[in-house]
N, CA and C atoms of all chains as a GROMACS GRO file, in nm:
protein
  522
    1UNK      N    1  -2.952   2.808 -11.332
    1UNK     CA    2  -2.923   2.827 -11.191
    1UNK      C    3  -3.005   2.730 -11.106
    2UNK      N    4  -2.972   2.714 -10.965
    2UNK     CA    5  -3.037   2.632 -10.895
    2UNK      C    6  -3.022   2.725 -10.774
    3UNK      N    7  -3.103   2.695 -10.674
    3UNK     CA    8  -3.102   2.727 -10.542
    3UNK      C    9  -3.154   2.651 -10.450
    4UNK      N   10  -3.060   2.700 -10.326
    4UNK     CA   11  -3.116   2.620 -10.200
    4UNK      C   12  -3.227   2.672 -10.108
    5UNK      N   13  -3.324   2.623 -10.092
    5UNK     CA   14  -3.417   2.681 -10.000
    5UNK      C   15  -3.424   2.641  -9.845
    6UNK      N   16  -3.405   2.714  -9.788
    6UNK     CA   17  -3.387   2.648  -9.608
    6UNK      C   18  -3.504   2.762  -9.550
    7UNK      N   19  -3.574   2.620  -9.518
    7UNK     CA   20  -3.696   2.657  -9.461
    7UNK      C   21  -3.695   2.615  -9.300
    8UNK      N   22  -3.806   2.733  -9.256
    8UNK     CA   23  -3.816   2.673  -9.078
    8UNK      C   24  -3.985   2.657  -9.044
    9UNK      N   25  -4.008   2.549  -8.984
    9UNK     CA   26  -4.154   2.541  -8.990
    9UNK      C   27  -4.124   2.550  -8.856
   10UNK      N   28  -4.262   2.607  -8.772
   10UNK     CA   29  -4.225   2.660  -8.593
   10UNK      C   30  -4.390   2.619  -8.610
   11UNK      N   31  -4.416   2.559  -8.465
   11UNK     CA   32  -4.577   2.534  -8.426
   11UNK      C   33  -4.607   2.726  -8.414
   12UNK      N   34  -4.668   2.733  -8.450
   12UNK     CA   35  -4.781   2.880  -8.386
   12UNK      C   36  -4.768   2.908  -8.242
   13UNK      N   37  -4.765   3.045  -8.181
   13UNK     CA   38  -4.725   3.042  -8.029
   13UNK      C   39  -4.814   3.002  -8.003
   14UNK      N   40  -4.968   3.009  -8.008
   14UNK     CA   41  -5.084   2.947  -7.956
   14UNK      C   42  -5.066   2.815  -7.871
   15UNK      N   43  -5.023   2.708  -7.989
   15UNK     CA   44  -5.040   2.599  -7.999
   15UNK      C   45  -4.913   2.529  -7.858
   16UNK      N   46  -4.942   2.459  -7.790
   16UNK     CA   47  -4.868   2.359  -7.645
   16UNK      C   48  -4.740   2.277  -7.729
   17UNK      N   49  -4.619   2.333  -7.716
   17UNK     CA   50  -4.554   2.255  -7.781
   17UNK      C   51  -4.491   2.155  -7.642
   18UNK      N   52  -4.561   2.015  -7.666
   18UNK     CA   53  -4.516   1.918  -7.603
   18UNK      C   54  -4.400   1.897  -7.538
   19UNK      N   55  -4.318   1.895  -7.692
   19UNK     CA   56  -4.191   1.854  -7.690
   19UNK      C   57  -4.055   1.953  -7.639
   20UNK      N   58  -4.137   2.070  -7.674
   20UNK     CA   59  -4.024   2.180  -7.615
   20UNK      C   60  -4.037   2.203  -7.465
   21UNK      N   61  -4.159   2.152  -7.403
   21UNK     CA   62  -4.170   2.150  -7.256
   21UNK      C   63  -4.088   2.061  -7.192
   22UNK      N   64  -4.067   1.922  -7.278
   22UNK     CA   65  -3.989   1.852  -7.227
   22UNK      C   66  -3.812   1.857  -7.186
   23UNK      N   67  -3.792   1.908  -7.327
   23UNK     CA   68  -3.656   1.945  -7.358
   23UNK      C   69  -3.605   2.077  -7.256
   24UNK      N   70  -3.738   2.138  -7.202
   24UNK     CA   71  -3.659   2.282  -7.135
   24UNK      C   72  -3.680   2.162  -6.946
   25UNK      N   73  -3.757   2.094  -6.955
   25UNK     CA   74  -3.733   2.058  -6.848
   25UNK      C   75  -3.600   1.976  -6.809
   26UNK      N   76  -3.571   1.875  -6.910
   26UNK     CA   77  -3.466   1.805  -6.943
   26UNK      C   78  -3.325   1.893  -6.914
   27UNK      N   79  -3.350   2.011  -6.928
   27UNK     CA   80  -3.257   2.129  -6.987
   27UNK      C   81  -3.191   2.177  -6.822
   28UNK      N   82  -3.351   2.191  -6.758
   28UNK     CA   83  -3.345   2.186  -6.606
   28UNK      C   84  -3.291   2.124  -6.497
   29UNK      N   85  -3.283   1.995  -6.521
   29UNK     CA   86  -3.225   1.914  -6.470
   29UNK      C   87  -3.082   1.873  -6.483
   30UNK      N   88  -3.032   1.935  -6.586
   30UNK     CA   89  -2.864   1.959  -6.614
   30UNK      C   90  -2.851   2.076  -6.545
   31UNK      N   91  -2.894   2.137  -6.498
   31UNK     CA   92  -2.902   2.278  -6.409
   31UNK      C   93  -2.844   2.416  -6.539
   32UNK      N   94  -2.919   2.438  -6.664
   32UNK     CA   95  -2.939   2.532  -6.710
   32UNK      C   96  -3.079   2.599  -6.682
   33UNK      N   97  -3.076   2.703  -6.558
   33UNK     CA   98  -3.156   2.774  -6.486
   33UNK      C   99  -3.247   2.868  -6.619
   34UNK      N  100  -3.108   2.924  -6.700
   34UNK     CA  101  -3.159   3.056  -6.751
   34UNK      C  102  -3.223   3.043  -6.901
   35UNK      N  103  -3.258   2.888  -6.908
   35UNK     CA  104  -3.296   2.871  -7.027
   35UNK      C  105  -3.419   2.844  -7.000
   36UNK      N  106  -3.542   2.920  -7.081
   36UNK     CA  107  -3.672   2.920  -7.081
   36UNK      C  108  -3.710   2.944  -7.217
   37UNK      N  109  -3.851   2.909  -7.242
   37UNK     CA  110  -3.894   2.938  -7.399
   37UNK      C  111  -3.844   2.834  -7.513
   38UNK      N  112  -3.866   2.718  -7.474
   38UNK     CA  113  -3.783   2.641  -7.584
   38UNK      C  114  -3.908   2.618  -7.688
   39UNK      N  115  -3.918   2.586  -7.858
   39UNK     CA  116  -3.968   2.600  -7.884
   39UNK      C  117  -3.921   2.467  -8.013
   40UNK      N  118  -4.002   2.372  -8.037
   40UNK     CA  119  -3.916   2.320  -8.125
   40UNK      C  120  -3.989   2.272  -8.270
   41UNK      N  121  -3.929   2.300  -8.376
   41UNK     CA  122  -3.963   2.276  -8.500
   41UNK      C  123  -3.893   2.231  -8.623
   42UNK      N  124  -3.903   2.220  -8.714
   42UNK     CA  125  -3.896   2.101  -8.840
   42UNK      C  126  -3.752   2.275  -8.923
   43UNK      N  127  -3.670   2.200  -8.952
   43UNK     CA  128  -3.538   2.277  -9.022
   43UNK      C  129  -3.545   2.173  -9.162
   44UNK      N  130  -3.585   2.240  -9.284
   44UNK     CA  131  -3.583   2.178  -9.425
   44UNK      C  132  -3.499   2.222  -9.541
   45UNK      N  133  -3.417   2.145  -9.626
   45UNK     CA  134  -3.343   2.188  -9.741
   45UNK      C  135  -3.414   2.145  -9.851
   46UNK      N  136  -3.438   2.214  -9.938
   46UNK     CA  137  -3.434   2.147 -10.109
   46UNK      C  138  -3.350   2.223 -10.200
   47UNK      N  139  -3.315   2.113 -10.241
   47UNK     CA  140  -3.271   2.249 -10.369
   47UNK      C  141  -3.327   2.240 -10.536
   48UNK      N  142  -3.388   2.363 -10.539
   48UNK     CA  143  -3.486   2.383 -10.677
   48UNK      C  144  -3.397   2.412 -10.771
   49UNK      N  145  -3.385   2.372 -10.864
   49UNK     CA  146  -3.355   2.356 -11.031
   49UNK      C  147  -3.440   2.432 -11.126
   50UNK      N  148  -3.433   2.569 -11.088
   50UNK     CA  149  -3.501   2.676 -11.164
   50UNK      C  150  -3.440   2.799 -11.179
   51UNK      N  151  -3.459   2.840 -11.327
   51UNK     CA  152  -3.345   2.964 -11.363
   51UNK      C  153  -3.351   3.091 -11.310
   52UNK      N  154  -3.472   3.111 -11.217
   52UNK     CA  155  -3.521   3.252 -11.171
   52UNK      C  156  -3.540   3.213 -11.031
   53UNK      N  157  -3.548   3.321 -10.986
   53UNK     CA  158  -3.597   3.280 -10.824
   53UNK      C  159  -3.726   3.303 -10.800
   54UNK      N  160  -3.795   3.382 -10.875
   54UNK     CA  161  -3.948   3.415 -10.875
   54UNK      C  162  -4.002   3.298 -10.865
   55UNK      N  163  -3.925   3.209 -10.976
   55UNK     CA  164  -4.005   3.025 -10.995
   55UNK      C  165  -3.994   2.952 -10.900
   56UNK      N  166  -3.827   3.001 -10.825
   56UNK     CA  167  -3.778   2.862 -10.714
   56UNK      C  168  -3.874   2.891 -10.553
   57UNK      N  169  -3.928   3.046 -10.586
   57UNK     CA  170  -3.980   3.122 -10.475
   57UNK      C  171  -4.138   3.046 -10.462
   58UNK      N  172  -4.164   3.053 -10.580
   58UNK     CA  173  -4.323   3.016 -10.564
   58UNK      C  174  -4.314   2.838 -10.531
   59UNK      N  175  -4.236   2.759 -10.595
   59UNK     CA  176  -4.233   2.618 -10.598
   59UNK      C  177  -4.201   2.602 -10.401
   60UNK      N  178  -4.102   2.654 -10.399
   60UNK     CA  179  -4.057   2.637 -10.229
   60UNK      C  180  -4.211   2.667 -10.156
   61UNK      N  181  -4.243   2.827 -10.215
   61UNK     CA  182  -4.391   2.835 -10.136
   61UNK      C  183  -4.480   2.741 -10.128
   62UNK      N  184  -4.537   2.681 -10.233
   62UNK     CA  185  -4.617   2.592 -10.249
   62UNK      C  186  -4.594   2.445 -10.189
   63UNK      N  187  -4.488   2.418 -10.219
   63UNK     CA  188  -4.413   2.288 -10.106
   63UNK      C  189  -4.426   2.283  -9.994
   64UNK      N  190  -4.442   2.407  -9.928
   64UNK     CA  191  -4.464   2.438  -9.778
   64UNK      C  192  -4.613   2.439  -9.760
   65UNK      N  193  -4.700   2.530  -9.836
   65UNK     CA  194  -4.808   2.516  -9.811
   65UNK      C  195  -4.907   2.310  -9.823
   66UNK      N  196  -4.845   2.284  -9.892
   66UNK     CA  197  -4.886   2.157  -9.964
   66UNK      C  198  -4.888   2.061  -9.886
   67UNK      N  199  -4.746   2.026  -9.855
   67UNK     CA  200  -4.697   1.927  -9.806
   67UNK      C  201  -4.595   1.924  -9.634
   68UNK      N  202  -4.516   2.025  -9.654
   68UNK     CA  203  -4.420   2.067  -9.538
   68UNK      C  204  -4.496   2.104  -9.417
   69UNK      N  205  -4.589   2.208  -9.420
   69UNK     CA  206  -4.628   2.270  -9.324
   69UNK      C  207  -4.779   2.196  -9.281
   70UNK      N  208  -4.773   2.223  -9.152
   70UNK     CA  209  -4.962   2.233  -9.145
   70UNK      C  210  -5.014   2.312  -9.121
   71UNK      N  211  -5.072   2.407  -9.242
   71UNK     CA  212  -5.116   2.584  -9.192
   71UNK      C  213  -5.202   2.593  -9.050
   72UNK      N  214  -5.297   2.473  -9.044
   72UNK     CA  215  -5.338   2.494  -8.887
   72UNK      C  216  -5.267   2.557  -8.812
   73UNK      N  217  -5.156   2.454  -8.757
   73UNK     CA  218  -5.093   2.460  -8.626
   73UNK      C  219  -4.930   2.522  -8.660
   74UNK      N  220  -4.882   2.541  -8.825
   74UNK     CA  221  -4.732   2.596  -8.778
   74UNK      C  222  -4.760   2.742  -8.869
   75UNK      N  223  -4.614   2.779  -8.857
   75UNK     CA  224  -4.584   2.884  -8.930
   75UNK      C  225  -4.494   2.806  -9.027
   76UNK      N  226  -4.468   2.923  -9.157
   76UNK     CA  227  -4.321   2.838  -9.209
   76UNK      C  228  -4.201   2.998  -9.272
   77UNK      N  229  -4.129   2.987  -9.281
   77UNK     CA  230  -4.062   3.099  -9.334
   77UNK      C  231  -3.927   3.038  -9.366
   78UNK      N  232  -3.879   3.086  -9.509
   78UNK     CA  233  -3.794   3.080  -9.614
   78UNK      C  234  -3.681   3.163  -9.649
   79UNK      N  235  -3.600   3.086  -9.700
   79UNK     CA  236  -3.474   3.191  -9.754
   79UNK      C  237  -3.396   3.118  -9.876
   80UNK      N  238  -3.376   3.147  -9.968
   80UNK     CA  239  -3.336   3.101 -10.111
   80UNK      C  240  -3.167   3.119 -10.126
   81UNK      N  241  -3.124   3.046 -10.116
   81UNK     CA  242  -2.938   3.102 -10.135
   81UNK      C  243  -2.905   3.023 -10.284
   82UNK      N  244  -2.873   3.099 -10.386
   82UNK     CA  245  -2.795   3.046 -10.497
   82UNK      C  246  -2.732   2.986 -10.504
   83UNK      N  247  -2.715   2.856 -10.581
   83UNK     CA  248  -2.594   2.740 -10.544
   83UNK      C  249  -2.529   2.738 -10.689
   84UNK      N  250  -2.595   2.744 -10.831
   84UNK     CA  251  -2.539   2.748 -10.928
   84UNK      C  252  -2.608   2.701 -11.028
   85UNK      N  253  -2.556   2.649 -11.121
   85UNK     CA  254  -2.620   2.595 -11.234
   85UNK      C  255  -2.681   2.495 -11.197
   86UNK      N  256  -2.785   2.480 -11.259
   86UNK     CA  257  -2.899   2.372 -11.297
   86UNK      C  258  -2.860   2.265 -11.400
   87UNK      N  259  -2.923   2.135 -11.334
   87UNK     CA  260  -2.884   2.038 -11.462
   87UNK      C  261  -2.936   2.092 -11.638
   88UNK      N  262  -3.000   4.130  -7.025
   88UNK     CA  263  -3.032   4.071  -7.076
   88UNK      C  264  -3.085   3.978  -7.125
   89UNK      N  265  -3.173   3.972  -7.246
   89UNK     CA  266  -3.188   3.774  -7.293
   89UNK      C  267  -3.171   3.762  -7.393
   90UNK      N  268  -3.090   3.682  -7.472
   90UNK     CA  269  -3.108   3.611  -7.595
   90UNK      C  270  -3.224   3.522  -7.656
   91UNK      N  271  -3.249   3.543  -7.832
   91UNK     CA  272  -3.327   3.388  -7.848
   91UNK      C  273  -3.168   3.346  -7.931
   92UNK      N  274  -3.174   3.197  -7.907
   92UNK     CA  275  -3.096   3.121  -7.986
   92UNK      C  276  -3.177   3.066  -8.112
   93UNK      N  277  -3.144   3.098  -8.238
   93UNK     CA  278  -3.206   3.000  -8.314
   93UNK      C  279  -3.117   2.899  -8.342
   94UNK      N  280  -3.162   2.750  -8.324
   94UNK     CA  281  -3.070   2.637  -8.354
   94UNK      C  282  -3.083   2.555  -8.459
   95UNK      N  283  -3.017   2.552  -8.548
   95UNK     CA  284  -3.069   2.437  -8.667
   95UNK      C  285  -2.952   2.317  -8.628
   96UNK      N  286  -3.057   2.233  -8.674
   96UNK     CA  287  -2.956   2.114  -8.609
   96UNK      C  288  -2.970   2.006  -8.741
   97UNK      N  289  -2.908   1.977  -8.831
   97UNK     CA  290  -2.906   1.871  -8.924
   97UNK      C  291  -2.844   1.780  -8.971
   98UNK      N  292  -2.868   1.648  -9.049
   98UNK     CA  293  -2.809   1.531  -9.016
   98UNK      C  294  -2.692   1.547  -9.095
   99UNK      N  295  -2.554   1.492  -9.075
   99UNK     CA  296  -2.468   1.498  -9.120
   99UNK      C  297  -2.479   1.427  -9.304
  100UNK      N  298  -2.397   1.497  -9.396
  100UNK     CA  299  -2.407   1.486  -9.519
  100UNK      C  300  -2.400   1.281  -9.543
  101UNK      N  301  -2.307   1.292  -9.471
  101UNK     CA  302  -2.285   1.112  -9.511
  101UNK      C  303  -2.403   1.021  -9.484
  102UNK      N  304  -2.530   1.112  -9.380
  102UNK     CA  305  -2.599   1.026  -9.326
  102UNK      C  306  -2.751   0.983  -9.396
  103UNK      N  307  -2.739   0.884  -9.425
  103UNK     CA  308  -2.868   0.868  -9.527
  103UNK      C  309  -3.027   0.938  -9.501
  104UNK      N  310  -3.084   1.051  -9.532
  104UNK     CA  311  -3.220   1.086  -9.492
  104UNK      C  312  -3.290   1.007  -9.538
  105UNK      N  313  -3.396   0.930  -9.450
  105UNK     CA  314  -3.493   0.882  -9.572
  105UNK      C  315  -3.622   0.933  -9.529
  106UNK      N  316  -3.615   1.004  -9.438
  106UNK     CA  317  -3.770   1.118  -9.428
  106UNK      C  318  -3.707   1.175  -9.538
  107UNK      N  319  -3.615   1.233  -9.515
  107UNK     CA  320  -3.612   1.374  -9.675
  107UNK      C  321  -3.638   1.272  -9.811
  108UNK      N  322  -3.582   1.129  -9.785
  108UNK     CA  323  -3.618   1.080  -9.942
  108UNK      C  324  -3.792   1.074  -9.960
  109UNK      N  325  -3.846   1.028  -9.838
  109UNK     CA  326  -4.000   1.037  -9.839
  109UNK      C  327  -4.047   1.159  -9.902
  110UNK      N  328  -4.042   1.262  -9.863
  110UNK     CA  329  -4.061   1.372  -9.902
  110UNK      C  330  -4.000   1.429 -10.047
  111UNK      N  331  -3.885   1.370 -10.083
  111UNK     CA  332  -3.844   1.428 -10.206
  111UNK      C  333  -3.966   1.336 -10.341
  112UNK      N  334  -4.020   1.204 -10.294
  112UNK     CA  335  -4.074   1.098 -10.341
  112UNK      C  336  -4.200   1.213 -10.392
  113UNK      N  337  -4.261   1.260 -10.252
  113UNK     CA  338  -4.440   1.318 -10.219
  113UNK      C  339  -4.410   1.423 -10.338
  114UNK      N  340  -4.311   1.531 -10.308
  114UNK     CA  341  -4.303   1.622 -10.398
  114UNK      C  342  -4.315   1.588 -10.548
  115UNK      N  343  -4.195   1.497 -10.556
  115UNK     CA  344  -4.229   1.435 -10.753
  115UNK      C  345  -4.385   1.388 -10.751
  116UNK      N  346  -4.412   1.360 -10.704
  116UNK     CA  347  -4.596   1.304 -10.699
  116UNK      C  348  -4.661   1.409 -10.717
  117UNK      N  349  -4.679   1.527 -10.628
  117UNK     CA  350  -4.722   1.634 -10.687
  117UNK      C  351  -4.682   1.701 -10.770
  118UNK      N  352  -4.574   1.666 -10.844
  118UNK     CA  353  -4.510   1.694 -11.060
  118UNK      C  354  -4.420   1.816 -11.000
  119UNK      N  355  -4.369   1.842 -10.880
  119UNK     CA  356  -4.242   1.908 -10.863
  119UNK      C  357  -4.130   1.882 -10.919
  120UNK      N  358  -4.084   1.820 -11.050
  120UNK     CA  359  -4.027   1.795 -11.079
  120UNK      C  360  -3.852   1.819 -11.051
  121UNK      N  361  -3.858   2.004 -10.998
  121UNK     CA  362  -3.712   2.018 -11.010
  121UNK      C  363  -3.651   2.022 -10.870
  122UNK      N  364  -3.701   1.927 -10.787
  122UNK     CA  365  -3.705   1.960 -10.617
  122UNK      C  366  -3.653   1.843 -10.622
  123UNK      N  367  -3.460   1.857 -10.576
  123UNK     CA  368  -3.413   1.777 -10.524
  123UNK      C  369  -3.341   1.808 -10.360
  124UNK      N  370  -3.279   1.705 -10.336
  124UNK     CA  371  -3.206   1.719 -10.220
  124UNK      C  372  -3.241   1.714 -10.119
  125UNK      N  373  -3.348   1.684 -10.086
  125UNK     CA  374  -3.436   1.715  -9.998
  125UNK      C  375  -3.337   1.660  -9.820
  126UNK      N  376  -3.340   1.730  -9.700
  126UNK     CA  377  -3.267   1.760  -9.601
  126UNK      C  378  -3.378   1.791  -9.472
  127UNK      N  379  -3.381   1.665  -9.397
  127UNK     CA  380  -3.498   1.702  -9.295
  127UNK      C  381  -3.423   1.712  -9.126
  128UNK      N  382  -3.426   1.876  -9.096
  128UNK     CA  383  -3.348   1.830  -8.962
  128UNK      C  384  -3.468   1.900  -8.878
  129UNK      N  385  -3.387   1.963  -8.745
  129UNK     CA  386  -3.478   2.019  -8.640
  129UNK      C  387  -3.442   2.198  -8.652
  130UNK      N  388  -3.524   2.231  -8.633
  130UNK     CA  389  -3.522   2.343  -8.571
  130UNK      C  390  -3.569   2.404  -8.436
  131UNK      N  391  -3.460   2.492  -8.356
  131UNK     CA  392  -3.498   2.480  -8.189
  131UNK      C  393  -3.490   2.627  -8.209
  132UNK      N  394  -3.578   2.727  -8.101
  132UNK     CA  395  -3.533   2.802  -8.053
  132UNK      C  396  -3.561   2.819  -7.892
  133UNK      N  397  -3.440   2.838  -7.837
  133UNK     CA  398  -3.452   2.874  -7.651
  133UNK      C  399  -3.423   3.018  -7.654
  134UNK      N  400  -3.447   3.042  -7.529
  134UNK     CA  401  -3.471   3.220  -7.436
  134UNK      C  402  -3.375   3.187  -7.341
  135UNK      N  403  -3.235   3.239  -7.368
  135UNK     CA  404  -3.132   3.241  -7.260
  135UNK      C  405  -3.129   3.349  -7.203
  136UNK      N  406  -3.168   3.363  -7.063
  136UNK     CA  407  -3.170   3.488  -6.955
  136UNK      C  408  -3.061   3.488  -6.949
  137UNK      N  409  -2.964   3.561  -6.986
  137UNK     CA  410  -2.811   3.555  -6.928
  137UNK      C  411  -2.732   3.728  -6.989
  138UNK      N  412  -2.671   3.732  -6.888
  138UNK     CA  413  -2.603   3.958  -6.917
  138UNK      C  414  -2.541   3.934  -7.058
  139UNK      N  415  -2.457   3.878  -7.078
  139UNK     CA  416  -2.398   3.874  -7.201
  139UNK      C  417  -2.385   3.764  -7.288
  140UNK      N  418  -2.352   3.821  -7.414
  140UNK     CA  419  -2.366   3.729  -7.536
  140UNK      C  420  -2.278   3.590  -7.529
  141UNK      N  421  -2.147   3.625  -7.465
  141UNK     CA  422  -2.044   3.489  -7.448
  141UNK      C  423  -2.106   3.391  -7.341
  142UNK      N  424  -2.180   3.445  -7.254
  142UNK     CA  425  -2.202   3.314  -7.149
  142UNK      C  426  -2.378   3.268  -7.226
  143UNK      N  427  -2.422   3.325  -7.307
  143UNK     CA  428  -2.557   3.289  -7.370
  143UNK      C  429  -2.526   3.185  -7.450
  144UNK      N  430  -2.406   3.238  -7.554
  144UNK     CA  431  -2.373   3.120  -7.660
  144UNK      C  432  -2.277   2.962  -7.598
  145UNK      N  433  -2.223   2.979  -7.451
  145UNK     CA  434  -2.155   2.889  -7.419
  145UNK      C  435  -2.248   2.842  -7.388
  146UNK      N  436  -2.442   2.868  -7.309
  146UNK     CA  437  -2.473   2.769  -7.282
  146UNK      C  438  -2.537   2.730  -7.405
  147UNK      N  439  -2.581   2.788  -7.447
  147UNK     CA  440  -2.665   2.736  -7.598
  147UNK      C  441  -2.580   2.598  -7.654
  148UNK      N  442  -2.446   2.643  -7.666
  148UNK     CA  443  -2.342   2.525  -7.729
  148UNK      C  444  -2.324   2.395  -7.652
  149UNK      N  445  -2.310   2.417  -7.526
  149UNK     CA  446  -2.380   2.269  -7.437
  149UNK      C  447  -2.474   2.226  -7.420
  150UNK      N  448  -2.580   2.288  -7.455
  150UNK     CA  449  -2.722   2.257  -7.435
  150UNK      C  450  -2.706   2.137  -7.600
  151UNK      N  451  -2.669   2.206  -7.710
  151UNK     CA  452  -2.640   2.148  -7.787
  151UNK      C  453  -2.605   2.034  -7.799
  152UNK      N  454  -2.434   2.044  -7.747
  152UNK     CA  455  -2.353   1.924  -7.714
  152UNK      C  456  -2.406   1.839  -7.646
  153UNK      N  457  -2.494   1.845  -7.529
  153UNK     CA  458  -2.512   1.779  -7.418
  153UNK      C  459  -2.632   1.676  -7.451
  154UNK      N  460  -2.777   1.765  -7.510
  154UNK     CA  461  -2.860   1.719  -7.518
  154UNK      C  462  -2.945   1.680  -7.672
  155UNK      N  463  -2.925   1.864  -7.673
  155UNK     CA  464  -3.040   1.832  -7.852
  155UNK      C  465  -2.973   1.825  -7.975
  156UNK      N  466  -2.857   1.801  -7.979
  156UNK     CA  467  -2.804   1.696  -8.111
  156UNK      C  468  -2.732   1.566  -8.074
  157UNK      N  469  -2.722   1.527  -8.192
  157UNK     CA  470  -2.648   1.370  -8.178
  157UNK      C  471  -2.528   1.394  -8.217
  158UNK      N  472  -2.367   1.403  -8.137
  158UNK     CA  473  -2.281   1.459  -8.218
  158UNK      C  474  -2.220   1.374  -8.338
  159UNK      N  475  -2.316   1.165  -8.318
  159UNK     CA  476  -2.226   1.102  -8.393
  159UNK      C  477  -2.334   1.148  -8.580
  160UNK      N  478  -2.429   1.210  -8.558
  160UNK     CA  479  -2.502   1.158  -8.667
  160UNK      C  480  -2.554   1.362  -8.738
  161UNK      N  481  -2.530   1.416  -8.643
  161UNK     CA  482  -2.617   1.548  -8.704
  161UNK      C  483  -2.463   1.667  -8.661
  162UNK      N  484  -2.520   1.778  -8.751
  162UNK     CA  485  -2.446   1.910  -8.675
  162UNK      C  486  -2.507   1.997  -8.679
  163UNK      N  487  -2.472   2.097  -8.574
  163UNK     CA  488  -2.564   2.193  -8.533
  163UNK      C  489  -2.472   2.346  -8.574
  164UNK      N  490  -2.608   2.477  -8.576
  164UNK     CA  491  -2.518   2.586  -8.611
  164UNK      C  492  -2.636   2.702  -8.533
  165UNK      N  493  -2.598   2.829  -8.474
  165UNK     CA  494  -2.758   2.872  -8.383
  165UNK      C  495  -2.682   3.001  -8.409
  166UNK      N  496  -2.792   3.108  -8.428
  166UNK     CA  497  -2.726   3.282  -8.428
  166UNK      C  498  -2.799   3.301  -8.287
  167UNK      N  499  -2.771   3.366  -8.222
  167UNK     CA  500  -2.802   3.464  -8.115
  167UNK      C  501  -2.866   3.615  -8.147
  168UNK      N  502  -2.977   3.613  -8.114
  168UNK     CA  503  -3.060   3.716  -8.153
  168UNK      C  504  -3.093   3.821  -7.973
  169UNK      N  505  -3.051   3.924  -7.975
  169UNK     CA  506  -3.103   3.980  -7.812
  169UNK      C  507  -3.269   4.054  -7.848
  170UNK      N  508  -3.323   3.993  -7.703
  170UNK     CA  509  -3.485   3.998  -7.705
  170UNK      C  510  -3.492   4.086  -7.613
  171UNK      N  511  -3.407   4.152  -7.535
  171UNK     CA  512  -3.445   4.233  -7.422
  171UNK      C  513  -3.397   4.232  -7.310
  172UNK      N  514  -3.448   4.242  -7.134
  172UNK     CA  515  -3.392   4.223  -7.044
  172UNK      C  516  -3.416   4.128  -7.005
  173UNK      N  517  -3.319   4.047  -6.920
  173UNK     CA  518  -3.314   3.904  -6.862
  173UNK      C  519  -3.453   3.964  -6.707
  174UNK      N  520  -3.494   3.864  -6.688
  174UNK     CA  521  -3.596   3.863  -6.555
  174UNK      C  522  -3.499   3.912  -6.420
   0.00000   0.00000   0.00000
């Protein structure tokens, strides 16, 4: 089996997201009044080539912790959808 | 009411990633061996103050159209989640 992992990495509410200040202002100026709270972050696919999901679960985890995310400043959260056989 | 929109927005299949190839590269480096496919888009979420769900998702879908995707290169897909009362 294989699966797809679609991950969402989001800055931490703490943290000034620059870019989403921009975009809701941007947002403003097209005259969408009622849009506030924009928030913007990293949308990721892989797909793991492992017969269990326990394995594809921990590999996705670790990918995120490793490399994907920056535990500082984001969050990350996951979801595994079955795609099929593995090479 | 308010909605959050979550928006994933990602590059169309035909369109070559080569952040995701960067990243599919880093992963084999760290002996991930079974991590392919790798798929790097955005993830947005906005706070639409608006009474109901149809005028939340029409603006969400122009906000879309208008601004935070590219319609020649990415596509976008967002659920509507209700957070409570609009201000």
């Amino acid at each position: 089996m294989a699966y797809r992992a679609k991950i969402k990495i989001t800055l931490r509410p703490s943290i000034l997201d620059t870019q989403g200040k921009a975009v809701h202002h941007a947002l403003e100026s097209l005259n969408y009044q009622s849009v506030a709270g924009v928030r913007i972050g990293k949308y990721i696919e892989l797909e793991v080539a492992e017969s269990d999901e326990s394995t594809a679960s921990r590999i996705t985890d670790e990918a995120c912790k490793k490399l994907l995310a920056n535990p500082v400043m984001e969050d990350y959260s996951f979801e595994l959808e079955q795609i099929g056989q593995a090479n």
